[in-house]
C-alpha positions as CSV (number, residue, x, y, z in Angstrom):
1,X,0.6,-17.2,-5.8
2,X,-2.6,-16.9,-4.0
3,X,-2.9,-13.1,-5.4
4,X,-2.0,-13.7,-8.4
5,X,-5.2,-16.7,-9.3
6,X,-7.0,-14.3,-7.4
7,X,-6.9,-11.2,-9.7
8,X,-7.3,-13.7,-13.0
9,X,-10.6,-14.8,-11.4
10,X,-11.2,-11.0,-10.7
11,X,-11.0,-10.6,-14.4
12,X,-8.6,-7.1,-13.4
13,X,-10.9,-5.3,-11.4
14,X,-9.0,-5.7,-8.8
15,X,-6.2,-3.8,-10.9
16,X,-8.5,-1.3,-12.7
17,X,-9.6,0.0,-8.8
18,X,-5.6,0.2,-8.0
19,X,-5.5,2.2,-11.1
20,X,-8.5,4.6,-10.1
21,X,-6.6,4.7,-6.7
22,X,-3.2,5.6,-7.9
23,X,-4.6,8.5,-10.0
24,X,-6.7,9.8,-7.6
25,X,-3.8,9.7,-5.4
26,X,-1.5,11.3,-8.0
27,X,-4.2,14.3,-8.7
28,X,-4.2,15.2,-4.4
29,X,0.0,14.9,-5.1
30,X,-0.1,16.9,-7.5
31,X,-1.9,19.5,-6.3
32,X,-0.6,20.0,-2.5
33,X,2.9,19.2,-4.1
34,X,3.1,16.7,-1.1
35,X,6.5,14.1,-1.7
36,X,4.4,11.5,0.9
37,X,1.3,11.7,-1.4
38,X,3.3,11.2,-4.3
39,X,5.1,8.3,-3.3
40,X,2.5,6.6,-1.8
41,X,0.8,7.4,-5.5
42,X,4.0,5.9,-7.0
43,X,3.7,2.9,-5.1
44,X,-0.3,2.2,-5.9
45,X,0.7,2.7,-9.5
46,X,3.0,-0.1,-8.9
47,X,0.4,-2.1,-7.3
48,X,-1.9,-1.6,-10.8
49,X,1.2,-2.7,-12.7
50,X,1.5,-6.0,-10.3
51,X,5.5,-4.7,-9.9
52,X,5.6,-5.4,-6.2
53,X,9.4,-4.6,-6.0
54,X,9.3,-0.9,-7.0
55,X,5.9,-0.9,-5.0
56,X,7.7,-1.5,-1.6
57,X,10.2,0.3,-2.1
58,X,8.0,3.1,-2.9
59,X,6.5,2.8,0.4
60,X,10.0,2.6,2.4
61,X,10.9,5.7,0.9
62,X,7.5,7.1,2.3
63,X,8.1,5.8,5.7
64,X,11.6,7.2,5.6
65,X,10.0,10.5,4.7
66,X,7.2,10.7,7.6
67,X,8.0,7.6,10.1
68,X,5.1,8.4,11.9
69,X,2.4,8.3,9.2
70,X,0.7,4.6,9.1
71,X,-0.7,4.7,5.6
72,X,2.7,3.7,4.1
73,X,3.1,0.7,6.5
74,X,0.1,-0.6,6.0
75,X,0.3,-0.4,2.2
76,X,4.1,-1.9,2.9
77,X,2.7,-4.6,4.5
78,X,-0.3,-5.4,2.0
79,X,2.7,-5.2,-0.8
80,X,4.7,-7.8,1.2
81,X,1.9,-10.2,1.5
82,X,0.8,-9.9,-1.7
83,X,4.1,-10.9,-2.5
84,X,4.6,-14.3,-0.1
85,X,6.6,-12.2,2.9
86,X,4.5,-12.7,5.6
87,X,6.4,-12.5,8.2
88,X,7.6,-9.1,7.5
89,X,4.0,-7.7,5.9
90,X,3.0,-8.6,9.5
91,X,5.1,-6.3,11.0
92,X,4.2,-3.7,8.8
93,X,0.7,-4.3,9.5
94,X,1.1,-3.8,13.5
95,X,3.6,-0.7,12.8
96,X,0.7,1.0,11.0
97,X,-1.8,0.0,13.9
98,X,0.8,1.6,16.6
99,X,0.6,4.8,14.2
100,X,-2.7,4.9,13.7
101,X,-5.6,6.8,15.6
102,X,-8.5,5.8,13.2
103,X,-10.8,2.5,14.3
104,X,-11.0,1.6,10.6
105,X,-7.4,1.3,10.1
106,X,-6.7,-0.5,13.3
107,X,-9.4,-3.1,12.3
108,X,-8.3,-3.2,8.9
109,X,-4.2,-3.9,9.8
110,X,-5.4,-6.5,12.5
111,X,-7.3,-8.3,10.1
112,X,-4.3,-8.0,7.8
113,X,-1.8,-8.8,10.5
């Protein structure tokens, strides 16, 4: 509920920059022909089309693909608490921190967490 007011005060920019994202993400897809990339495009798309069901489960099927990659779990986990699961967004957020080796991500998944 709380992301929801919070993108009609955003006026959608908060969607028009997950849009940017997702095709940015789709273009590097596309071009290393990378089934990660593309799913975690698929799920950003989602995210711009506030469809936080097929979002998730975009990014399980990423982490099922590459367990060992945090960017899905920490997407995961923004996609759950966007979504009221807290509980299990905070898991995802401290997966993605045990994955991760960059500073930026581990500060940005604790903050989340």
């Amino acid at each position: 509920m709380e992301s929801t007011r919070k993108q009609a005060e955003d006026g959608g920019v908060l969607q028009q920059r997950q849009r940017e994202i997702a095709e940015e993400q789709a273009r590097i897809a596309a071009q290393t022909g990378d089934a990660y990339a593309e799913l975690l495009a698929k799920g950003l798309r989602y995210a711009s089309q506030q469809d936080p069901r097929r979002e998730a489960k975009a990014y399980r099927e990423a982490i099922a693909l590459r367990p060992d990659e945090p960017t899905a779990y920490a997407n995961l986990g923004a996609a759950l608490a966007s979504s009221g699961h807290y509980v299990e967004a905070a898991q995802r957020f401290l997966e993605a921190m045990e994955r991760s080796m960059d500073p930026e991500m581990w500060a940005r998944v604790t903050a989340e967490a």
